[in-house]
ROZATI-915439 format. One record per residue (C-alpha): x, y, z. Coordinates in steps of 0.05 Angstrom, whole numbers, padded with zeros to 5 digits, always signed. Example, Ala and Ser with C-alpha at 12.3 -4.5 7.8 and 13.67 -1.06 7.14 Angstrom:
<rs>
+00246-00090+00156+00273-00021+00143
</rs>
This chain:
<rs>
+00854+01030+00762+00903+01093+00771+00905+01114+00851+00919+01188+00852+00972+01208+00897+00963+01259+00949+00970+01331+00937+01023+01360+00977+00995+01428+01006+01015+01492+01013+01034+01496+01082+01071+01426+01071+01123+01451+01016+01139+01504+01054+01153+01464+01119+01206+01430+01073+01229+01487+01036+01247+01519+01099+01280+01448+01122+01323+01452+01068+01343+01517+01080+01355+01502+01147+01403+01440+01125+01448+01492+01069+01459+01537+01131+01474+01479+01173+01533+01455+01121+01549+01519+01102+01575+01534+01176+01606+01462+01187+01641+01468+01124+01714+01505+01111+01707+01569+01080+01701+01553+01003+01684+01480+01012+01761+01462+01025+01779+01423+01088+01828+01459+01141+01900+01446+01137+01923+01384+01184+01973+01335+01204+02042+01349+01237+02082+01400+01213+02154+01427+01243+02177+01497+01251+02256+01502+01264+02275+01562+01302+02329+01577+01341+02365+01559+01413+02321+01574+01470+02348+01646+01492+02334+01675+01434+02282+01720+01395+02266+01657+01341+02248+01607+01404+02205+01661+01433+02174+01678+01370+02152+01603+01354+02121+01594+01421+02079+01647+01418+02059+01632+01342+02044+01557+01358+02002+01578+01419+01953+01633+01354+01963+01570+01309+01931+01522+01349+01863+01573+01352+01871+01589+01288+01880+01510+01250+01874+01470+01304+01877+01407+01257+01941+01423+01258+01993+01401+01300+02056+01442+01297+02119+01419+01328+02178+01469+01345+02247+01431+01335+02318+01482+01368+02376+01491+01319+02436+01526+01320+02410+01591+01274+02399+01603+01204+02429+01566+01161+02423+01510+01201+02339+01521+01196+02358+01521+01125+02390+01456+01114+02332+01426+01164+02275+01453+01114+02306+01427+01057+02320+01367+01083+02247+01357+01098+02262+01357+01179+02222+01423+01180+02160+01450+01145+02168+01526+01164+02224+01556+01188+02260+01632+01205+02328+01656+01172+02359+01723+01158+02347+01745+01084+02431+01746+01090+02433+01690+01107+02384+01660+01051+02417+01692+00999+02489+01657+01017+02454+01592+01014+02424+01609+00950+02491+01629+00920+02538+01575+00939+02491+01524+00909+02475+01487+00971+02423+01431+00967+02353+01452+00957+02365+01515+00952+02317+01532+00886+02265+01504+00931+02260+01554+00975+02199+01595+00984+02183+01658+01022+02106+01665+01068+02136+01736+01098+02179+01782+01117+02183+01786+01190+02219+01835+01235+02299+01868+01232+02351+01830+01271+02400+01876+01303+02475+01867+01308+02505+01874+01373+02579+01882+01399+02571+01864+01474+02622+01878+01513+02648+01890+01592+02630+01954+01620+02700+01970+01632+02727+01946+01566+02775+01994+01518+02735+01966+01462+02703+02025+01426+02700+01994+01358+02700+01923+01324+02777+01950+01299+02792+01938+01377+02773+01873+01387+02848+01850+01353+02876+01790+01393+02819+01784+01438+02776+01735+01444+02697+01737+01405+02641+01702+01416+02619+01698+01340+02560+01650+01340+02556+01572+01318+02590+01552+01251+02511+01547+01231+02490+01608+01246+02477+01677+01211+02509+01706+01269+02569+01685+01240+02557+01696+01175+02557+01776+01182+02602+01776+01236+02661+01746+01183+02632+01803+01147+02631+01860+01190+02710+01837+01213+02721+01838+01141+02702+01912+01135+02737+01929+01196+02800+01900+01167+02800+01841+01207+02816+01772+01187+02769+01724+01218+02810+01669+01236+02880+01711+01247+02867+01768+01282+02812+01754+01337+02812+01686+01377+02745+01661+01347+02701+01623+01399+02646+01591+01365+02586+01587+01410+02523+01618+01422+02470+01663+01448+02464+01604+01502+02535+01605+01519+02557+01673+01505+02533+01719+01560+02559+01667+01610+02622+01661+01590+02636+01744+01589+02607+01744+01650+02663+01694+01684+02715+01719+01638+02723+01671+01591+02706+01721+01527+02725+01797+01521+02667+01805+01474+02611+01784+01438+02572+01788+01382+02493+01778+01375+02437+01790+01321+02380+01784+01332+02310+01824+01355+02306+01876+01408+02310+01856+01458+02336+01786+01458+02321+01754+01530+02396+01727+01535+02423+01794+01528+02376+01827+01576+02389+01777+01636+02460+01787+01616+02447+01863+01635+02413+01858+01702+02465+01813+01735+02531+01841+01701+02554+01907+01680+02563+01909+01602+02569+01966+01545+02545+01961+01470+02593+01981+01422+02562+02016+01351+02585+01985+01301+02564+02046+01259+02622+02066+01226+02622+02003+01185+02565+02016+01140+02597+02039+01087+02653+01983+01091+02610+01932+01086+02569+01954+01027+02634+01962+00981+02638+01878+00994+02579+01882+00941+02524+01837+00920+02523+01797+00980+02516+01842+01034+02458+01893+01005+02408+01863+01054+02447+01895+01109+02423+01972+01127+02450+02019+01176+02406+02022+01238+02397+02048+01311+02388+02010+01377+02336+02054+01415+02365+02076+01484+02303+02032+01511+02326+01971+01487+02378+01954+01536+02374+02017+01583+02426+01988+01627+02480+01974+01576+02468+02043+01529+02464+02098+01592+02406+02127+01563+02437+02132+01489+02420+02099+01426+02471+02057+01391+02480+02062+01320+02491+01989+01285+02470+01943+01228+02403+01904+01210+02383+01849+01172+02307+01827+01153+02273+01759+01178+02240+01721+01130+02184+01664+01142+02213+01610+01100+02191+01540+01068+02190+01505+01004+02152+01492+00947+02130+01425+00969+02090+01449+01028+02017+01454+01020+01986+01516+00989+01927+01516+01046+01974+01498+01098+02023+01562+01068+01961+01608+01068+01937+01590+01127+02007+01601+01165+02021+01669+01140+01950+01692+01153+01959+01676+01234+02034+01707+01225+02000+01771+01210+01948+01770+01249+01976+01754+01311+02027+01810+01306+01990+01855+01364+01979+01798+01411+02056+01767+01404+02089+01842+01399+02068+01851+01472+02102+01799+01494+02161+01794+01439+02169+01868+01423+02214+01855+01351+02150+01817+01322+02110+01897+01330+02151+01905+01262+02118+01845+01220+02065+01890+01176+02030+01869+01126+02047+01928+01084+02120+01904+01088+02113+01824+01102+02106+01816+01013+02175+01843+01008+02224+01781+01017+02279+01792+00978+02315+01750+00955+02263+01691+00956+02196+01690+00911+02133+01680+00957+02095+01611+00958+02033+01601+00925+01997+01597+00988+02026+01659+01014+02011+01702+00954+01941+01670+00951+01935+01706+01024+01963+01782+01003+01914+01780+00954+01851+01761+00994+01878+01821+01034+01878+01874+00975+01815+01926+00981
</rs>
């Protein structure tokens, strides 16, 4: 004999058809957007020493990171500038990092290590070159700085890198006709201050914090280093990321007596490498754009990053990740 089973109402399959319904939504908003799970782990951002625009910058960009993939634990690691966040990343000491696109494209070209690994997530804002000298100083040009003594950055820094280059078109030889002292942001404005430079140079975003305590304790002048444009662009190939620029007379109102300062500029660039995660890439540049508003109040150089712009990172291809972003972004 054959017991029928009970007959499920009505009123009973729609109690579970709603349950299940219920249970979709329910995984649906646990669940990463497209089923994928968030970025995590540890991951290391190199940026600069701690008085300048890239220490600021990461700070700020850990504090939107840790809202934004906060599986992710992101470490900020000092360095001397540049190319020295270059050699960390492809060394595998860094994940992320921030380097001039000059600055790049040198360590591209003399074949150093890694190099074809690199990868671009954006372009960020313009460092600005600055000639800081004493308010009293007969330097009106880099052509005046001859047998005085520089501050011209760390031997791994893009500081130096254009500075050799901007001597260069000023018909300077680096190591014979300035006395070189190879420190800096950190050191720099100290050691003008007691006397122990007669100039400095500096690029990075306006302002840079170093530079503006420099200005409220101890009378200094920026010099423009203007008339060099065209000089440096006859050195060719390797110094077309450079364009001429102007200082606003806001950006160090105590050092410019209300004028702007005409000078050179150079384009950040987010940087990592191939190896790193596509989600983890993606997921980075997004919060880099996003939290442009938030971080420009308080770092005013990172108002430039723009999404309009950020795609443009010359001389470096973008990562996967990073393209996969600009795209979800196109109307």
């Amino acid at each position: 004999m054959v017991t029928a089973l009970p007959r499920i109402g009505r009123r009973s399959r729609r109690a579970a058809l709603a349950a299940l319904v219920a249970l979709g939504l329910l995984l649906w908003w646990l669940l990463p957007m497209g089923g994928a799970p968030s970025p995590g782990g540890r991951v290391t951002l190199a940026t600069g020493v701690p008085t300048g625009v890239y220490a600021r910058y990461g700070e700020l960009l850990k504090q939107d990171l840790a809202h934004d993939l906060p599986d992710v634990d992101l470490r900020l690691v000092r360095s001397e500038g540049s190319i020295d966040n270059l050699r960390q990343l492809v060394a595998g000491r860094a994940g992320f990092t921030i380097a001039t696109a000059d600055a790049v494209a040198a360590y591209r070209a003399e074949g150093e290590p890694g190099a074809d690994r690199l990868r671009a997530c954006a372009r960020l804002y313009d460092d600005y070159m600055q000639l800081v000298v004493p308010k009293k100083s007969p330097v009106r040009s880099t052509k005046d700085l001859r047998r005085l003594r520089v501050g011209v950055g760390t031997d791994s820094s893009g500081v130096q890198l254009i500075t050799r280059r901007l001597l260069e078109a000023a018909g300077l030889d680096f190591d014979r006709d300035i006395v070189p002292v190879r420190v800096g942001i950190d050191r720099m404005p100290e050691l003008l201050e007691k006397g122990e430079l007669d100039a400095f140079f500096w690029s990075g975003g306006l302002p840079t914090t170093a530079v503006q305590h420099l200005v409220q304790r101890f009378p200094v002048r920026l010099v423009q280093l203007g008339d060099l444009s065209q000089a440096l662009h006859r050195q060719g190939e390797r110094t077309r990321y450079y364009r001429a620029a102007v200082m606003p007379s806001d950006a160090y109102p105590k050092a410019q007596n209300g004028e702007a300062v005409k000078t050179i500029a150079v384009a950040n660039l987010l940087v990592t490498t191939d190896r790193e995660d596509a989600a983890l890439t993606e997921g980075f540049t997004r919060t880099v754009i996003d939290s442009r508003d938030w971080i420009g109040r308080q770092v005013h150089a990172a108002q430039k990053v723009d999404l309009r712009t950020a795609v443009f990172t010359d001389p470096l291809e973008l990562h996967e990740g990073a393209r996969r972003y600009y795209v979800s972004q196109k109307p």
